[in-house]
N, C-alpha and C positions, 0 to 999 in steps of 0.2 A: 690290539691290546685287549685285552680279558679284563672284565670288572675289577678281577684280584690283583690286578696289575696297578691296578689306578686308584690310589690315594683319594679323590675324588668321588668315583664310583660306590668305593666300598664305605663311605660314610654317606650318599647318596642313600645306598643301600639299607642303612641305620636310619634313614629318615625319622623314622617316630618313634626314636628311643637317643637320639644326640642330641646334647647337652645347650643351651640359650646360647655362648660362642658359637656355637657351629650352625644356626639354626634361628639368626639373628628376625628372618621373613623370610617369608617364600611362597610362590605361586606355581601355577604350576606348567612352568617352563624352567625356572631360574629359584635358588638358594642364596642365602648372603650369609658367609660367614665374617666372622674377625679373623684372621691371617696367624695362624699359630704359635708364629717365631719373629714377628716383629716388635723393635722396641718403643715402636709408635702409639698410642691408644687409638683404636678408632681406623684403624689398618683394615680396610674390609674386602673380600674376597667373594665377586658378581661370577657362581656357578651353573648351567646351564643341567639341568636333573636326565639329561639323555645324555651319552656319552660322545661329543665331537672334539676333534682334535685342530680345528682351523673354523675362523669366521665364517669361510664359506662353505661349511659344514652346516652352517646353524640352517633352519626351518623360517619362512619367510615369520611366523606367528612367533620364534624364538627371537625374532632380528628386531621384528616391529616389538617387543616385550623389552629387550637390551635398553633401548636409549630411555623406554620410560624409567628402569631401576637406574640408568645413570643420577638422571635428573634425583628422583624419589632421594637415592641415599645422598646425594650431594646437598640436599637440601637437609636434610637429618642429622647429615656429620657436622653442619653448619651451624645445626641449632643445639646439636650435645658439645659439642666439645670448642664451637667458637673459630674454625678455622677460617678463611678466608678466601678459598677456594679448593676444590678437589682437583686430585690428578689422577687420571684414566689410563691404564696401559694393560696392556696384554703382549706375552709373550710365548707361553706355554711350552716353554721347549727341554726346560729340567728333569731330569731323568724320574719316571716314576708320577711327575705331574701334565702331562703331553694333554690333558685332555683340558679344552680351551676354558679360559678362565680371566677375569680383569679385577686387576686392583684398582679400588679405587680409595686413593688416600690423604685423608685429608693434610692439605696445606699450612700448618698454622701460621698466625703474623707473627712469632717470635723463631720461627724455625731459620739456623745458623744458613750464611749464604751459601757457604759450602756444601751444604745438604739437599738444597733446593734442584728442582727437574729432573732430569734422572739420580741424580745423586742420593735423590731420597730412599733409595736402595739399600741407602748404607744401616737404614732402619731392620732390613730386614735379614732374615738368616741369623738373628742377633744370640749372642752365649746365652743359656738359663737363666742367668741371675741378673739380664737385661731386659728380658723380656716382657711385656707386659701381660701380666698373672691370669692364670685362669678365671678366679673371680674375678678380677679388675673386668676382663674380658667379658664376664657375663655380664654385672653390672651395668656394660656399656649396651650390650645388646639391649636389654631391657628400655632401657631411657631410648633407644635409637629405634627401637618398637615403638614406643609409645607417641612418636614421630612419623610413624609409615602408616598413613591411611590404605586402607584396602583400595586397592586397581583395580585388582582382577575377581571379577564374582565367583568366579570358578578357582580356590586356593586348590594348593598342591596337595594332590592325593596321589605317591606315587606307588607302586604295590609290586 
């Protein structure tokens, strides 16, 4: 699959001209966005800045980097928006997104029980007018910045 192919890549590509949404932190192995079409706030999507399509793709320095951004935003979405635990998944299989990616979304304590575990899904892919806002979207990035101390001395320069 070709950069242009991958939804992923081609705003990879846009690195240091995409919008606080898209561009929530990053180092330089990994991006974190907010999830474009979920009705969730705080929907956040853990991308890897080189293109791989499976976990066992990823670079031993991409794998030992994964679990610290687990922890890092799980700890951030806890403290923006109050949730009570995150949920980690990846699947990468939808046409156009193949190239490997995890959600990680926050839990909240009042989320319906029918929506909980996988179900929380039903958040995402949501109509336009469900969706949470591009600004709402920045806004959150920002506060969820201001939560992500620096890991990595070496941040993302990718070119």
């Amino acid at each position: 699959m070709s950069g242009m192919d991958c939804y992923t890549c081609r705003h990879n590509e846009a690195f240091g001209t995409l919008p606080p949404r898209e561009l929530i932190a990053a180092d330089r192995h990994w991006r974190v966005a907010h999830a474009f079409d979920a009705a969730l706030p705080g929907w956040l999507i853990l991308v890897p800045l080189r293109h791989a399509e499976s976990i066992a793709d990823l670079t031993d320095d991409e794998a030992a980097a994964l679990g610290t951004w687990q922890v890092r935003l799980s700890r951030a979405l806890h403290a923006v928006t109050g949730c009570t635990k995150t949920y980690v998944v990846q699947f990468a299989e939808k046409e156009g997104f193949a190239h490997v990616h995890f959600h990680v979304v926050p839990r909240m304590p009042d989320l319906p029980a029918d929506h909980r575990g996988p179900r929380v899904f039903a958040y995402l892919n949501a109509p336009g007018d469900h969706r949470v806002t591009a600004p709402a979207q920045d806004l959150l990035a920002a506060a969820l910045r201001a939560h992500l101390t620096p890991a990595d001395p070496d941040p993302a320069t990718p070119g």
